[in-house]
C-alpha positions in Angstrom: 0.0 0.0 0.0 1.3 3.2 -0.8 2.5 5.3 2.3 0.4 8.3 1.7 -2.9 6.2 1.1 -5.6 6.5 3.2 -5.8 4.6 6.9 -8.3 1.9 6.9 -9.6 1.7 10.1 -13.1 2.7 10.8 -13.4 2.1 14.2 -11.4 5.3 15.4 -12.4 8.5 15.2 -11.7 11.4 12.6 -9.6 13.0 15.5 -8.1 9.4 16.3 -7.3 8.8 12.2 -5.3 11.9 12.1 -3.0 11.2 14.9 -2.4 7.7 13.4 -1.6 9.1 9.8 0.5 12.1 11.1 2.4 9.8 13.3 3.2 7.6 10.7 4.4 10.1 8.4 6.5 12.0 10.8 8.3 9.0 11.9 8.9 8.3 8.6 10.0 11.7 7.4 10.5 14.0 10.0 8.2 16.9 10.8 8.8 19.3 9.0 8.9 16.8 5.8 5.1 16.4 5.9 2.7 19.1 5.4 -0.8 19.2 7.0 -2.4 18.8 3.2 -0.7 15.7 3.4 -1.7 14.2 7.0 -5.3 15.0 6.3 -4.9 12.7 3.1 -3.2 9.9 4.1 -5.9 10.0 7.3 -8.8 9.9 4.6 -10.5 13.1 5.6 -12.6 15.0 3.4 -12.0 18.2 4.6 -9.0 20.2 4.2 -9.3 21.9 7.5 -10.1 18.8 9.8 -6.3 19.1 11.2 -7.0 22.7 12.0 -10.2 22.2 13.5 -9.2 19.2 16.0 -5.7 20.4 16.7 -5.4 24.2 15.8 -1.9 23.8 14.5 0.6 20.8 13.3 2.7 22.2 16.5 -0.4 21.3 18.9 -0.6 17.9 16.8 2.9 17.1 17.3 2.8 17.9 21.7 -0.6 16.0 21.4 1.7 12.9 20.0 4.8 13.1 22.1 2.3 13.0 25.2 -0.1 10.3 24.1 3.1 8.1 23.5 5.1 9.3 26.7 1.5 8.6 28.9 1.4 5.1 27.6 5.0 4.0 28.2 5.3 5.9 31.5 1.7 4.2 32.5 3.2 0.7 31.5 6.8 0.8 33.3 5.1 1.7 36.1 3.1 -1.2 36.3 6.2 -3.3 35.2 8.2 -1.7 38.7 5.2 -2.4 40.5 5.3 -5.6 40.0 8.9 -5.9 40.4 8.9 -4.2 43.6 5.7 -6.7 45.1 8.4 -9.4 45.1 11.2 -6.9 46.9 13.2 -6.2 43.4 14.3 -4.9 41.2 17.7 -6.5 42.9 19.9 -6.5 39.5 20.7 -3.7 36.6 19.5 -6.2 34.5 15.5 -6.8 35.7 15.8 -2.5 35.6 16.9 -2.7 31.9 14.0 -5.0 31.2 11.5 -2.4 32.9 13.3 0.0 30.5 13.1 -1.8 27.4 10.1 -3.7 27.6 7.6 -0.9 28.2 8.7 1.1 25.2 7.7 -1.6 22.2 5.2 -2.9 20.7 2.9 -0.1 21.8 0.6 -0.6 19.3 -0.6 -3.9 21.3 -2.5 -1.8 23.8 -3.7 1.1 21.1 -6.4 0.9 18.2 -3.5 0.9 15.6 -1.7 -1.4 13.7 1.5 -0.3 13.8 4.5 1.4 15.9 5.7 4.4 15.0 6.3 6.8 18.4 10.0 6.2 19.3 10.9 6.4 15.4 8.6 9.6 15.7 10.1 11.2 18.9 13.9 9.9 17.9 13.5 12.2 14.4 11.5 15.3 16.5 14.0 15.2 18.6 17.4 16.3 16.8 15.2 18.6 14.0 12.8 20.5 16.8 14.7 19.9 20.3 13.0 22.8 21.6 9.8 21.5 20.7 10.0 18.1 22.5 11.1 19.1 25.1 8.9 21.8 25.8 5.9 18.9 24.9 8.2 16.2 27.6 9.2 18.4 30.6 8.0 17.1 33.4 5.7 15.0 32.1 5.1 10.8 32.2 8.4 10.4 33.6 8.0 9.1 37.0 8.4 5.1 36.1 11.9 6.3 33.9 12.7 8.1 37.0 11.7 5.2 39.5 14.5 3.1 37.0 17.0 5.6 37.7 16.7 5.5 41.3 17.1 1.6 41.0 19.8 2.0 39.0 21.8 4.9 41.5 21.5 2.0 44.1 22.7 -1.0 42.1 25.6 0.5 39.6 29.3 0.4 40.7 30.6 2.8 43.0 31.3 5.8 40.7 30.9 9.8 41.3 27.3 10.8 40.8 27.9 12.5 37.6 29.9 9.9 36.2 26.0 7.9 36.5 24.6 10.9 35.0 26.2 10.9 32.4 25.8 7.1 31.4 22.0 8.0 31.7 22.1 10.2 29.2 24.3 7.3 27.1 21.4 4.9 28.0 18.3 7.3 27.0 20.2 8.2 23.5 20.9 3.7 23.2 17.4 3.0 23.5 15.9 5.6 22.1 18.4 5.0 18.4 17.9 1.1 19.0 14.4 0.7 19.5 13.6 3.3 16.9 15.6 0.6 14.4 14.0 -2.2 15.5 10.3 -0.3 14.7 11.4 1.0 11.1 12.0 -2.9 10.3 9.0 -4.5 11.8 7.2 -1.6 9.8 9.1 -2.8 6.5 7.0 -5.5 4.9 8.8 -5.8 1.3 11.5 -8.3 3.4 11.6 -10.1 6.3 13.5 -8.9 9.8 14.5 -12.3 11.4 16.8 -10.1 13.8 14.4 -7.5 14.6 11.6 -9.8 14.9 13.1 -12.2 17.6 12.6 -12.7 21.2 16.6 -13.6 21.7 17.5 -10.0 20.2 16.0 -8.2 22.7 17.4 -10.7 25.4 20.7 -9.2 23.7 20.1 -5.6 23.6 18.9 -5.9 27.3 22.5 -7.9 27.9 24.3 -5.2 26.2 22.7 -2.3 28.2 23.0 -3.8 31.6 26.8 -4.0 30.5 27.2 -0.6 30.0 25.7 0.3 33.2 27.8 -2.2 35.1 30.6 -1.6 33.9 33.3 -0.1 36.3 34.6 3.4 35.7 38.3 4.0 34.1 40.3 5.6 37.3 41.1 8.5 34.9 37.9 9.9 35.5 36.8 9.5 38.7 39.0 13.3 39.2 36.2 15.7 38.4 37.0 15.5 34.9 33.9 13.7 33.4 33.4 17.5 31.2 30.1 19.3 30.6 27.2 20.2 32.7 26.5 22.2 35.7 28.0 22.3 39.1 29.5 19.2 40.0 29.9 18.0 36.6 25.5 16.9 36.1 24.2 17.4 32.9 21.5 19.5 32.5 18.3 17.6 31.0 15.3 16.8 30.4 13.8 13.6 31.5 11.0 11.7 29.3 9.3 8.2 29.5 12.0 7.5 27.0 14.9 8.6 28.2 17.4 11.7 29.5 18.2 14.1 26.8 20.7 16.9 26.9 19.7 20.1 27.2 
C-alpha cells in the first residue's frame, strides 16, 4: 500500500485517524517533511481543514503525540516496577533494563492501531525541533523512567554521581536510536527482519545495556574530569518516558 494512502480503520475517530496518519508520516519523514495537506490525506479526511479544526496547528498535533506516547510508556513501566517491587526487586541492573526496554515496544498492542511508530517519531523530532520536545516532555510521564533511575543509583558500581549521569544520558540516546531501528524494520513488509523480529535480540540488547551500566569506571575519571554540565559536573536535561536528553 502506498505510504500516503488512506488509513483503513473505521473504528477510530476522525480525531483518532489523524493522529495515526501524522504519526506515521512523521516518523517516517520528519516533521517538517510532511505538510498538513498531506496528513489530512493519508488519514482519509474530506475536509482540508479537519487538522486545523481538531488540533489548531501541526505544533499542537505534534505535543498531542509526544504526550499520548510518553503517557502510555510511563503508565506501563510503572506497572512493570510495581510488579517488580511486590516481590522486593528490582535487585539486579539487568531486571531495571528489562522495565526500561520492555515498556517502550510494541505499543501498538495496547492502542487501536496497527502499527509502531512513536519512538521512530520522537527519535527524528528530537534532533530537528529539540525545543519542541522538550517543551511537549518536561515534566511530564516520567515518573516510572525516574523510578528506574533510582534503582539504578543503588545497584551500579561505585562511581561519582555525575559519572551515572552521564551514562544516563548514554542509555536514553541507546534505547531511544535502538528501538527506533527495530520499529522502522518491523514496519518494512517488502522483506523479512529475522533479527528485529526475535525474542533472543532483545534478550541481547537488554545484555548489552546492563553492561554498559555495570561496567566499572576507568580511574582517569573518577577526578572531576567527566566535562560538561553544571556544578558538580551533572548534565543539564530533560527527563521523558523514553529517556534523559541533553539540554
Amino acid at each position: 500500500m502506498n505510504k500516503t494512502a488512506s488509513i483503513e480503520a473505521p473504528a477510530l475517530s476522525a480525531r483518532e485517524q489523524i493522529k495515526l496518519a501524522a504519526r506515521r508520516l512523521f516518523a517516517e519523514r520528519g516533521m517538517d517533511g510532511v505538510t498538513v495537506r498531506e496528513i489530512v490525506e493519508a488519514s482519509g479526511q474530506k475536509n482540508h481543514g479537519s487538522l486545523s479544526y481538531y488540533f489548531g496547528t501541526k505544533e499542537a498535533l505534534v505535543r498531542e503525540l509526544v504526550t499520548d506516547g510518553a503517557k502510555l510508556i510511563d503508565v506501563r513501566r510503572n506497572a512493570y516496577l510495581d510488579r517488580l517491587e511486590s516481590v522486593g526487586g528490582p535487585k539486579t541492573i539487568r531486571e531495571v533494563a528489562e522495565a526500561l526496554v520492555y515498556p517502550s515496544i510494541n505499543l501498538a498492542e495496547e492502542t487501536d492501531t496497527a502499527e509502531d511508530s512513536y519512538i521512530r517519531f520522537i527519535a527524528l523530532l528530537g534532533m530537528s525541533h529539540r525545543d519542541l520536545f522538550m517543551e511537549a516532555l518536561e515534566n511530564r510521564w516520567n515518573s516510572g523512567y525516574l523510578r528506574c533511575l533510582d534503582h539504578l543509583r543503588q545497584l551500579m558500581p561505585d562511581m561519582p554521581e555525575a559519572a551515572k549521569n552521564q551514562r544516563f544520558v548514554f542509555l536514553g540516546a541507546y534505547l531511544t536510536g535502538v528501538i527506533a531501528a527495530r520499529e522502522a524494520a518491523l514496519a518494512d513488509r517488502s522483506r523479512p527482519h529475522p533479527m528485529w523480529s526475535a525474542e533472543t535480540t532483545l534478550r541481547h540488547f537488554i545484555d548489552t545495556i546492563t553492561a554498559m551500566l555495570a561496567a566499572p569506571l576507568d580511574p582517569s575519571l573518577d577526578r572531576g574530569n567527566l566535562g560538561g554540565g553544571s556544578a558538580g559536573g551533572e548534565p543539564r536535561a530533560v527527563v521523558g518516558s523514553v529517556g534523559m536528553i541533553l539540554d
